[in-house]
DRENDO-1510 file (C-alpha; in Angstrom, 1 decimal, always signed):
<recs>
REC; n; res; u; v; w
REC; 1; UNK; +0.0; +0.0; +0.0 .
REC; 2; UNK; +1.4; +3.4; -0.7 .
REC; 3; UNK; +0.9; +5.4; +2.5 .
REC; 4; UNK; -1.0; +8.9; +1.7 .
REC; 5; UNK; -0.4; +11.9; +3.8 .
REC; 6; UNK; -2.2; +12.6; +7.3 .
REC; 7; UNK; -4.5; +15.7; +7.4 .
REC; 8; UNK; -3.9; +18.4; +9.6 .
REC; 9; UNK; -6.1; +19.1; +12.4 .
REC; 10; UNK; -6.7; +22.1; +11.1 .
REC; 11; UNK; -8.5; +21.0; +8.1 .
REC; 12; UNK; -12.3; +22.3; +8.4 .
REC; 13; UNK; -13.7; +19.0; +8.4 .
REC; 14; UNK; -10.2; +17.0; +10.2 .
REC; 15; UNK; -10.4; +14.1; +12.0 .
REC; 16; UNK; -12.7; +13.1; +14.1 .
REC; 17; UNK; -11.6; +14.4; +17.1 .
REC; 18; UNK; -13.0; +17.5; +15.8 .
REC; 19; UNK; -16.3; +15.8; +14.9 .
REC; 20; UNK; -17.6; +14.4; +17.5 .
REC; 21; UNK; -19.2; +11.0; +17.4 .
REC; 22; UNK; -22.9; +12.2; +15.7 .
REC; 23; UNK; -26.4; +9.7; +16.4 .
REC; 24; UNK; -25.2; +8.6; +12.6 .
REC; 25; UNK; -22.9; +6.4; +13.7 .
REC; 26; UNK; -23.2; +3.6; +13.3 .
REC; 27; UNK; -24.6; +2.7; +10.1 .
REC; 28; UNK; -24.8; +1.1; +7.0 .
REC; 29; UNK; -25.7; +1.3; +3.6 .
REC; 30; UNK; -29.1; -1.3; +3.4 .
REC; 31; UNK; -30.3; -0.5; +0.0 .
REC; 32; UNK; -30.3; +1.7; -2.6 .
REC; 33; UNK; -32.9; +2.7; -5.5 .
REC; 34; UNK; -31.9; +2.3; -9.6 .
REC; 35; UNK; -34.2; +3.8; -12.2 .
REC; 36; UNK; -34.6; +1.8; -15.9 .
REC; 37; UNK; -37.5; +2.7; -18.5 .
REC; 38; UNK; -37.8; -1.2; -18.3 .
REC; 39; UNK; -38.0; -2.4; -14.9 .
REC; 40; UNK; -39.1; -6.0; -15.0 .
REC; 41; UNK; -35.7; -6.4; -17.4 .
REC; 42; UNK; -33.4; -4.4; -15.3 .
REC; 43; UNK; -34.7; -6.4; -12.3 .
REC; 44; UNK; -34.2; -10.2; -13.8 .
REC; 45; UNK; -30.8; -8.4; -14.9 .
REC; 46; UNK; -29.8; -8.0; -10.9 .
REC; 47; UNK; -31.6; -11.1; -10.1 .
REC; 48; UNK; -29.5; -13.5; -11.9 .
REC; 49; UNK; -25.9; -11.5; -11.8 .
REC; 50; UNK; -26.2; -10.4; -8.7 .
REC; 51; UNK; -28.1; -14.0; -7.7 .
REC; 52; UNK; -31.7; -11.9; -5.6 .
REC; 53; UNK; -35.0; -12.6; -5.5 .
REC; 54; UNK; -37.2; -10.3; -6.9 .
REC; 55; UNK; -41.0; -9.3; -7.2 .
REC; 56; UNK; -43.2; -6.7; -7.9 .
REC; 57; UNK; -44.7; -4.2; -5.3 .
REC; 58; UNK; -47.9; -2.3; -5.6 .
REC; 59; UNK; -46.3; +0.9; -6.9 .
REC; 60; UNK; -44.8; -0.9; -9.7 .
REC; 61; UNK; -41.1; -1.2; -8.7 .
REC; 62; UNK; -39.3; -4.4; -8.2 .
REC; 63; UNK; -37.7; -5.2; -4.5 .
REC; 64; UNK; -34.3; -7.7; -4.9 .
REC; 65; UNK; -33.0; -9.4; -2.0 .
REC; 66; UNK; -30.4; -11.5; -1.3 .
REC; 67; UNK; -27.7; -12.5; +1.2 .
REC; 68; UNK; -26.7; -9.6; +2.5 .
REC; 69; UNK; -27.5; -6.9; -0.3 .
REC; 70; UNK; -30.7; -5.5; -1.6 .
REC; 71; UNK; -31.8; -3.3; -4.7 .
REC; 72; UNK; -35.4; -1.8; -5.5 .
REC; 73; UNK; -35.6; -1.0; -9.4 .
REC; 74; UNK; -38.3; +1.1; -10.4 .
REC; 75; UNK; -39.7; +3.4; -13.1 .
REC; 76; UNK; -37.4; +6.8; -14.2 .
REC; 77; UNK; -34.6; +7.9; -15.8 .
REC; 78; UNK; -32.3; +4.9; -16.8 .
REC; 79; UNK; -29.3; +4.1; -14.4 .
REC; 80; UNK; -30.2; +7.1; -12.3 .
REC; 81; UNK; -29.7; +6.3; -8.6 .
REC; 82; UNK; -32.5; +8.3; -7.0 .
REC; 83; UNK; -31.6; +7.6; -3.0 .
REC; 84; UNK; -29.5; +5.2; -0.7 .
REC; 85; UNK; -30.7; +4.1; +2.2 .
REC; 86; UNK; -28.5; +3.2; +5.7 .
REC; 87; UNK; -29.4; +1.3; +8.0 .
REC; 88; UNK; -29.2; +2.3; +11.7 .
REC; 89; UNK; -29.1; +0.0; +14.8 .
REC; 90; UNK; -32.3; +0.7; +16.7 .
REC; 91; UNK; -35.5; +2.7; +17.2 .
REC; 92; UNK; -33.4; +4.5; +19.8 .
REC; 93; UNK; -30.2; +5.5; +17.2 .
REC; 94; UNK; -33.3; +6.7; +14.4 .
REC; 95; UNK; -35.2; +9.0; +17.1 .
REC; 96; UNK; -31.9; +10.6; +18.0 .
REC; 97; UNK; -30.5; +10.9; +14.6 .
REC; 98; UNK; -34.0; +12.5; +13.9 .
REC; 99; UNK; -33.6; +14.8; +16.5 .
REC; 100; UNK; -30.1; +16.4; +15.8 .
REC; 101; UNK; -31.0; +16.9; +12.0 .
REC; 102; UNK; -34.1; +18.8; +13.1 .
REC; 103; UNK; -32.1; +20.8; +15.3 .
REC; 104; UNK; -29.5; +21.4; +12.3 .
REC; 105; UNK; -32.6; +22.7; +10.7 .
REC; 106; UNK; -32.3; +19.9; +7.7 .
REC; 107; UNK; -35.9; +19.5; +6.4 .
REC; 108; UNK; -37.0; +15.7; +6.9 .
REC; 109; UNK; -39.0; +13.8; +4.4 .
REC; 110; UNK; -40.8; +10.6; +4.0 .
REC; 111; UNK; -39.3; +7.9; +3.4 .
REC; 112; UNK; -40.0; +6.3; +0.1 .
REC; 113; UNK; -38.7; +2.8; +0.3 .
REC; 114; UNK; -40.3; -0.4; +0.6 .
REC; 115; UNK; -37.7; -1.4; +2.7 .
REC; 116; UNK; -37.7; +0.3; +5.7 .
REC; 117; UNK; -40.6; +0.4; +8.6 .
REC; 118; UNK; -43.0; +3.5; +9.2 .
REC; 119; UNK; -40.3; +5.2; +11.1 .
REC; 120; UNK; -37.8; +6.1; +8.4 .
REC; 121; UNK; -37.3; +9.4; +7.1 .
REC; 122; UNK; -35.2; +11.1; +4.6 .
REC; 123; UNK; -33.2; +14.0; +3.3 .
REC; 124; UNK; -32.5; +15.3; +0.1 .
REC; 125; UNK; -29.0; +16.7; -0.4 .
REC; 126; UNK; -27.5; +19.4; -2.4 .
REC; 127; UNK; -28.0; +17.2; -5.5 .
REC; 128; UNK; -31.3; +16.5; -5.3 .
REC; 129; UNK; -30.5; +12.5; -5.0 .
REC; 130; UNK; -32.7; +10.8; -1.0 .
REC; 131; UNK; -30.9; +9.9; +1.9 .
REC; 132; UNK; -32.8; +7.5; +4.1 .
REC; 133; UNK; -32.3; +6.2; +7.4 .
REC; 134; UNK; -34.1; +3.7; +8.8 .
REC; 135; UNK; -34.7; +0.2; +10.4 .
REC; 136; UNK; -36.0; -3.4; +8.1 .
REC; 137; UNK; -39.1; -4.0; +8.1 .
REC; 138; UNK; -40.2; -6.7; +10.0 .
REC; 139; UNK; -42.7; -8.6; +7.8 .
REC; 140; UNK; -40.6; -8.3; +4.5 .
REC; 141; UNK; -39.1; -11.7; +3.6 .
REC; 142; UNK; -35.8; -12.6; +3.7 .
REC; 143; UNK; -34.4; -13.2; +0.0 .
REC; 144; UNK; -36.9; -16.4; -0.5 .
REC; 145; UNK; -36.0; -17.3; -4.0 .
REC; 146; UNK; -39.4; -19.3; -4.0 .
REC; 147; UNK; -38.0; -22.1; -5.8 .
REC; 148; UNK; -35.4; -19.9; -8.1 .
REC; 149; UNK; -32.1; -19.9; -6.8 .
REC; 150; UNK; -29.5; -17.9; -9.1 .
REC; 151; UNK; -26.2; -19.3; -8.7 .
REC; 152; UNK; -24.7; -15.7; -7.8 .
REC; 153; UNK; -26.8; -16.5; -4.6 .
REC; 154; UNK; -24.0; -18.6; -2.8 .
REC; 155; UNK; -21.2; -15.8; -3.5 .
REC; 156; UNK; -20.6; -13.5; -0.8 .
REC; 157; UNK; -21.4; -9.7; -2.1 .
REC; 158; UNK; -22.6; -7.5; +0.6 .
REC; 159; UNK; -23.8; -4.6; -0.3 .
REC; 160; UNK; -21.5; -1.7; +1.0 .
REC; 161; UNK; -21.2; +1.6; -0.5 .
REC; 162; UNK; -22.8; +3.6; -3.1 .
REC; 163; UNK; -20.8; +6.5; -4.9 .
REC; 164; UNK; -22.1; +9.6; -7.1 .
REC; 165; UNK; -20.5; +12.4; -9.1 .
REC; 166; UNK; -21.3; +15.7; -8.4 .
REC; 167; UNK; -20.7; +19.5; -9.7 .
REC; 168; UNK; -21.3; +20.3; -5.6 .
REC; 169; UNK; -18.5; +18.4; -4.5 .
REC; 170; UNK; -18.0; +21.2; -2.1 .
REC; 171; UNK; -21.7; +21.5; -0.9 .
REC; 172; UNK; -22.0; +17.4; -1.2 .
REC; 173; UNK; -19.0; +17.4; +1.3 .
REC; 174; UNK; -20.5; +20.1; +4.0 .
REC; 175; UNK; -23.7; +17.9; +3.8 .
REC; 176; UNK; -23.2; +15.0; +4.5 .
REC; 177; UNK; -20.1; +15.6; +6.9 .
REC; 178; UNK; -21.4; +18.8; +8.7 .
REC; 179; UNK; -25.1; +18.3; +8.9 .
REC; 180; UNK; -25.6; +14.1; +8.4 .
REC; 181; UNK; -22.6; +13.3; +10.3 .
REC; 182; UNK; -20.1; +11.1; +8.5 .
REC; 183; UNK; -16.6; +10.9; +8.8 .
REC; 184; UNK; -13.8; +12.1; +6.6 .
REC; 185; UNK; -11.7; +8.5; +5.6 .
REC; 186; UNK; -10.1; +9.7; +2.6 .
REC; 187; UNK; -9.1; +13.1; +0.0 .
REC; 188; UNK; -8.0; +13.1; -3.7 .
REC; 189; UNK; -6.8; +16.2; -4.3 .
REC; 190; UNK; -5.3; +18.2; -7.0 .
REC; 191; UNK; -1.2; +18.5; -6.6 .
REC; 192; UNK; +0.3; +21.8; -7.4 .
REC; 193; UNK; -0.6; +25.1; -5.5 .
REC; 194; UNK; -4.3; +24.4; -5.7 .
REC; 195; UNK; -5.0; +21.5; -4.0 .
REC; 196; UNK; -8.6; +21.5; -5.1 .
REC; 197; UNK; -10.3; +18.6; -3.7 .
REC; 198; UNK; -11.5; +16.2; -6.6 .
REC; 199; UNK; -12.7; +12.7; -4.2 .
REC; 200; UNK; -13.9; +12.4; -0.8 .
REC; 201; UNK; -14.2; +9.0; +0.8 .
REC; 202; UNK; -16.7; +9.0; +4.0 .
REC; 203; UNK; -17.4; +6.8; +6.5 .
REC; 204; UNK; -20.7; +6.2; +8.8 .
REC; 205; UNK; -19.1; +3.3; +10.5 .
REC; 206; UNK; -15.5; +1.1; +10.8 .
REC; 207; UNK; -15.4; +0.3; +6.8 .
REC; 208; UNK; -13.3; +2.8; +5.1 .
REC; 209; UNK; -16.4; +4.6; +3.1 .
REC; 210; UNK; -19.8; +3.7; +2.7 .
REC; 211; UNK; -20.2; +7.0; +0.3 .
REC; 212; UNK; -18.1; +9.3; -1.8 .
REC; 213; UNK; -18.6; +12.1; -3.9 .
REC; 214; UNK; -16.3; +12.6; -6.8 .
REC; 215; UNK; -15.6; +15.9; -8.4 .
REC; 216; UNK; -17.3; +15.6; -12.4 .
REC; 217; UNK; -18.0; +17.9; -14.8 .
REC; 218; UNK; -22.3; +16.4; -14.5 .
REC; 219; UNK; -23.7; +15.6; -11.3 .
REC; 220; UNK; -24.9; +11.7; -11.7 .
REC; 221; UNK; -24.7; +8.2; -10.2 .
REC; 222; UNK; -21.1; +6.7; -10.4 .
REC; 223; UNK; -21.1; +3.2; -8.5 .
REC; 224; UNK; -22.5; +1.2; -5.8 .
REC; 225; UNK; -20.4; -2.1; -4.7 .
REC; 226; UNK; -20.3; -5.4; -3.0 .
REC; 227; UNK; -18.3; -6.7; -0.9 .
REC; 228; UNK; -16.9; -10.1; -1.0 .
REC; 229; UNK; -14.1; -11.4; +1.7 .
REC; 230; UNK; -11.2; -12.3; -0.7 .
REC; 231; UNK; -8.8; -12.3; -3.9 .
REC; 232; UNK; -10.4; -15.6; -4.6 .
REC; 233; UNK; -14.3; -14.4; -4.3 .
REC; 234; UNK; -13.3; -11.8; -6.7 .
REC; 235; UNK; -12.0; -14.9; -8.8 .
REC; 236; UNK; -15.1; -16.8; -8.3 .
REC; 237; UNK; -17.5; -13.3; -9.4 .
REC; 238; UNK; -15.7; -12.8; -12.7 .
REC; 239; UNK; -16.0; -16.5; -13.4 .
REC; 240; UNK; -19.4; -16.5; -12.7 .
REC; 241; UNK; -20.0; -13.3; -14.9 .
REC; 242; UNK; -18.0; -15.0; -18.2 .
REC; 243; UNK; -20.6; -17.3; -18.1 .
REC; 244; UNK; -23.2; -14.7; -18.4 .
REC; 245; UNK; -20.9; -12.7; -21.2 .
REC; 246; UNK; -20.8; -9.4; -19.3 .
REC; 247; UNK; -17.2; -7.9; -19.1 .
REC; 248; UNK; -14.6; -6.7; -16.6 .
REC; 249; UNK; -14.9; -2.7; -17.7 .
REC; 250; UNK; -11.9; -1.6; -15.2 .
REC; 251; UNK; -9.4; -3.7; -13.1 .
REC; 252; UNK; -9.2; -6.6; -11.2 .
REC; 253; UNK; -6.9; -3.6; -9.2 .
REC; 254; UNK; -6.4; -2.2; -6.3 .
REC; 255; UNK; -7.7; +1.3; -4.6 .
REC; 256; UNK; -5.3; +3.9; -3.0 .
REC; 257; UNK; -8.0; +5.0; -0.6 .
REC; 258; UNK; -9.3; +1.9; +1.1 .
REC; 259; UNK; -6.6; -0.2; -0.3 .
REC; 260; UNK; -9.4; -2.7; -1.3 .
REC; 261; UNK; -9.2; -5.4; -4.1 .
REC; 262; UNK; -12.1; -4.5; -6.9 .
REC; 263; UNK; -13.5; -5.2; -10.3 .
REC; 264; UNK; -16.2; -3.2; -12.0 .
REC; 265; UNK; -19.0; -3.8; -14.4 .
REC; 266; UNK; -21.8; -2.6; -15.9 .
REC; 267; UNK; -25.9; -3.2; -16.3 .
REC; 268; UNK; -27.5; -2.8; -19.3 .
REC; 269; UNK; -28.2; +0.9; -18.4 .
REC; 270; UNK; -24.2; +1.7; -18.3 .
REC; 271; UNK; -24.6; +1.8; -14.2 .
REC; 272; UNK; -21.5; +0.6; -12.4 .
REC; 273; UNK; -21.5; -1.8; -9.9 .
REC; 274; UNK; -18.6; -3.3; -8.3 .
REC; 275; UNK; -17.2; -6.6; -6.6 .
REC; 276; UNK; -14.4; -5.4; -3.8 .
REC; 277; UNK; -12.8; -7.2; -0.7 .
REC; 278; UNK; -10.4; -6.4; +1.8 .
REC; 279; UNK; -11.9; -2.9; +2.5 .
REC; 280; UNK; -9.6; -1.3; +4.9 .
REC; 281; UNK; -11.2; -0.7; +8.0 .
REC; 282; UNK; -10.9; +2.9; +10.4 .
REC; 283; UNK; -12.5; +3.2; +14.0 .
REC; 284; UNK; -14.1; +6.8; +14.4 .
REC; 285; UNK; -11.1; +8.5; +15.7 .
REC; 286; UNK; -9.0; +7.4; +12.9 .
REC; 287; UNK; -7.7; +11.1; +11.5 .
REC; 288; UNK; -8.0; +11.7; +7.4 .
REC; 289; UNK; -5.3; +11.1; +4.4 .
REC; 290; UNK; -5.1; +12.7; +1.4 .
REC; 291; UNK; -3.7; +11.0; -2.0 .
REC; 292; UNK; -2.5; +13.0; -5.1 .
REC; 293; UNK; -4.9; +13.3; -7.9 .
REC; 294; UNK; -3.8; +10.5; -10.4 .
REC; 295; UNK; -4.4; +6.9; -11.6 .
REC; 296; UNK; -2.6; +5.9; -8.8 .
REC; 297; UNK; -4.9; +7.2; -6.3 .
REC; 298; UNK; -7.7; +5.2; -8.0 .
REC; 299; UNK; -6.1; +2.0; -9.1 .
REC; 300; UNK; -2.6; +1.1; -7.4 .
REC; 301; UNK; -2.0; -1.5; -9.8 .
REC; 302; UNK; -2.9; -0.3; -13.2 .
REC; 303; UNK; -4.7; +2.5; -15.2 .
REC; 304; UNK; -7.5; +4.9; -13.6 .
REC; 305; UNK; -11.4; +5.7; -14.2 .
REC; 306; UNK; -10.2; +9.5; -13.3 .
REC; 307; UNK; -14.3; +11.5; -13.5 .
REC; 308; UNK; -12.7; +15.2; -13.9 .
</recs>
């Protein structure tokens, strides 16, 4: 691993000495939302590469689940990621995470996903793209393949973290730092006199970033990813996607920030999704790095999906 450089304390957002511990944390990334002008094909698309159950709710949209990760497709713009929801650890966590965003003065909203109970809520950052936070239902099943089992379903992919691209990487980065309360793992910035930041990696529990927000000239969904526990599951994945004909689109690599192993692909609407292991993980008080803008930050190993 290629060690980056520690962030001053000074740094507005520094570590997290400087931030303390918000009702946020913990949580995790439960589910997220993906838009396709044909749902029901985008839906078997996840079911069988991804290896989820899927069916139809009463608004339309298609809920996924399967071990350990879970999707909703519904009707909109193709590949557009319209929220991601986390979940928190109990009814106690939500009310006070509730409470400190109303005292921020963040407007709540309801919570659209199938997903989560009648106490979730959400927020709409400064790119217009849901936030939710929440608890599982209770009465929603389990990924019951009801008789289907995709192969994919015995290969460990977690779901973990969702990235988007943003002309606010600024704004993105006071929001969801400052006012929802995650943690600074990881800059890219821009080398020279500048130092512009282009990435930032954040964390809303030990795993080094369950979002990011990369600087791009178009504000849009970027990735979401899986994780799997080693080199070999990422051996077993891209087997199992040769057999389906879909193709490695960057690595196998390596990150700088996170140091994680990773491959990426994409669904039929050009969305990225990714298969990753060994993410690196942080406790809370774990100060910042910052890496050079480059390839290298991106992909230690090989050539870089650099968005600006």
């Amino acid at each position: 691993m290629i060690a980056p450089r520690i962030i001053p304390s000074s740094d507005p957002h520094g570590s997290a000495a400087l931030n303390p511990k918000s009702p946020l944390w913990p949580a995790q990334l439960d589910h997220i939302r993906i838009d396709s002008d044909d749902p029901p094909a985008l839906a078997a698309f996840y079911r069988d590469i991804l290896g989820m159950a899927a069916w139809q709710t009463t608004d339309g949209s298609f809920v996924l689940t399967g071990p350990q990760r879970r999707v909703v497709v519904g009707k909109g713009e193709p590949g557009a990621q319209p929220y991601g929801a986390f979940r928190v650890q109990s009814p106690r966590q939500l009310a006070e995470l509730r409470a400190d965003l109303e005292a921020k003065g963040v407007p709540l909203l309801p919570s659209p996903s199938p997903l989560f109970d009648a106490t979730a809520f959400a927020v709409r950052d400064p790119d217009g793209r849901l936030a939710l936070f929440g608890l599982p239902r209770a009465d929603m099943p389990a990924g019951d393949h009801s008789g289907f089992k995709p192969v994919a379903a015995a290969l460990p992919a977690r779901l973990q973290h969702v990235v988007v691209a943003s002309t606010r990487l600024q704004e993105m980065m006071d929001f969801y730092l400052d006012a929802l309360g995650f943690v600074v793992s990881d800059y890219v910035r821009e080398t020279g006199c500048n130092r512009a930041n282009t990435v930032c990696f954040m964390r809303s529990d030990p795993e080094h970033h369950s979002f990011a927000v990369f600087r791009a000239p178009a504000s849009r969904a970027d990735h979401h990813c899986y994780e799997a526990t080693c080199w070999n599951d990422l051996r077993d994945w891209a087997d199992h996607l040769s057999r389906h004909e879909i193709k490695i689109w960057w690595g196998p690599g390596r990150h700088g920030p996170g140091n994680n192993l990773f491959l990426m692909c994409k669904d039929p609407h050009g969305y990225l999704f990714e298969i990753s292991a060994e993410l690196e993980i942080m406790p809370f008080e774990m100060a910042p790095r910052v890496w050079d803008h480059g390839e290298r930050a991106l992909n230690l190993w090989g050539a870089g999906f650099l968005r600006s």
